[in-house]
N, C-alpha and C positions, 0 to 999 in steps of 0.2 A: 508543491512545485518541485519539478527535479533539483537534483544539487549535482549532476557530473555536468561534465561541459561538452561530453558529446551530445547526450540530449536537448543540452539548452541549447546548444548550436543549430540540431532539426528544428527544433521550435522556434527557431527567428527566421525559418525561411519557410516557413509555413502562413497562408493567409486566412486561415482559421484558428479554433479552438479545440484541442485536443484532449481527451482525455484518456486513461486505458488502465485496464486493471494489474496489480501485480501479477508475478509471471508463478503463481504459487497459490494453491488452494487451500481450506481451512484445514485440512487433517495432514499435510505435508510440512516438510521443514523450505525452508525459502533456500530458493538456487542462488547459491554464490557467482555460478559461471554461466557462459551462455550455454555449456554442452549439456550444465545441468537443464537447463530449460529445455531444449530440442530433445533428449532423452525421453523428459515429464510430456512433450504432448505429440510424440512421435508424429511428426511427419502432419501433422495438424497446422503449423504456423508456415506463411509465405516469407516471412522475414521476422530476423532474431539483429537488434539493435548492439552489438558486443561493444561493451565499454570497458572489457576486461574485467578482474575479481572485484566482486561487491566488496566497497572498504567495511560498511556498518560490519555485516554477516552477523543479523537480527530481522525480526519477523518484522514486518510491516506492522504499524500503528495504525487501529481501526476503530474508528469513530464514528456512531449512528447520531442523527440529526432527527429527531420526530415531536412534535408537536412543541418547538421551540425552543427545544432543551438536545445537549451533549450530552451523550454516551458515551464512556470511553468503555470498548469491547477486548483488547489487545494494546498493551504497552509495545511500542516497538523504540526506534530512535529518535523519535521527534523528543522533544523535552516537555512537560505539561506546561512550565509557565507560559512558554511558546504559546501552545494551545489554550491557554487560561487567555491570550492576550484577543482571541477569537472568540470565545464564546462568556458565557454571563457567568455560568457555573458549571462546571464541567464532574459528572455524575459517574461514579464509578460501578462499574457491572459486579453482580456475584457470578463466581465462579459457574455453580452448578445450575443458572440460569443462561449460562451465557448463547450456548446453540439457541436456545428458546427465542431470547430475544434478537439475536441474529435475522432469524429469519423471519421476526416481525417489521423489522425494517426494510 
């Protein structure tokens, strides 16, 4: 769930369910700003959501879900107990496996 309040603002006047991916791919550093994103996917995107500088300015927390069990892939700002209060046991990735399993999920 977002945490700024321009987001959650589009999201209550929406009559759907939204989702959308970070604005950052695995071998990049995550964009602080909106110029950083419009730079990363040149002239690719119809609209850039500016909420102004990312307070975190930390990678996005990635967690795979597969056969009933948590993976955690990427530490980012979420806190684990958070994430402990969601899943059963929450399973912590090796490094030098981690593309592997990436993209088994």
């Amino acid at each position: 769930m977002p945490n700024h309040l321009l987001t959650l603002e589009l999201l209550s006047h929406l009559s759907f369910s939204l989702a959308a991916p970070s604005a950052n791919s695995l071998i990049s550093i995550s964009p602080i700003k909106s110029e950083h994103v419009k730079n990363y996917f040149d002239g690719k995107l119809n609209f850039i959501l500016d909420g102004g500088i990312c307070e975190v300015r930390i990678e996005s927390t990635i967690i795979c879900f597969k056969d009933g069990k948590a993976m955690l892939y990427r530490r980012g700002s979420c806190d684990i107990s958070e994430i402990d209060k969601f899943t059963e046991k929450l399973i912590f990735s090796k490094k030098d496996k981690k593309k592997q399993k990436l993209q088994e999920c």
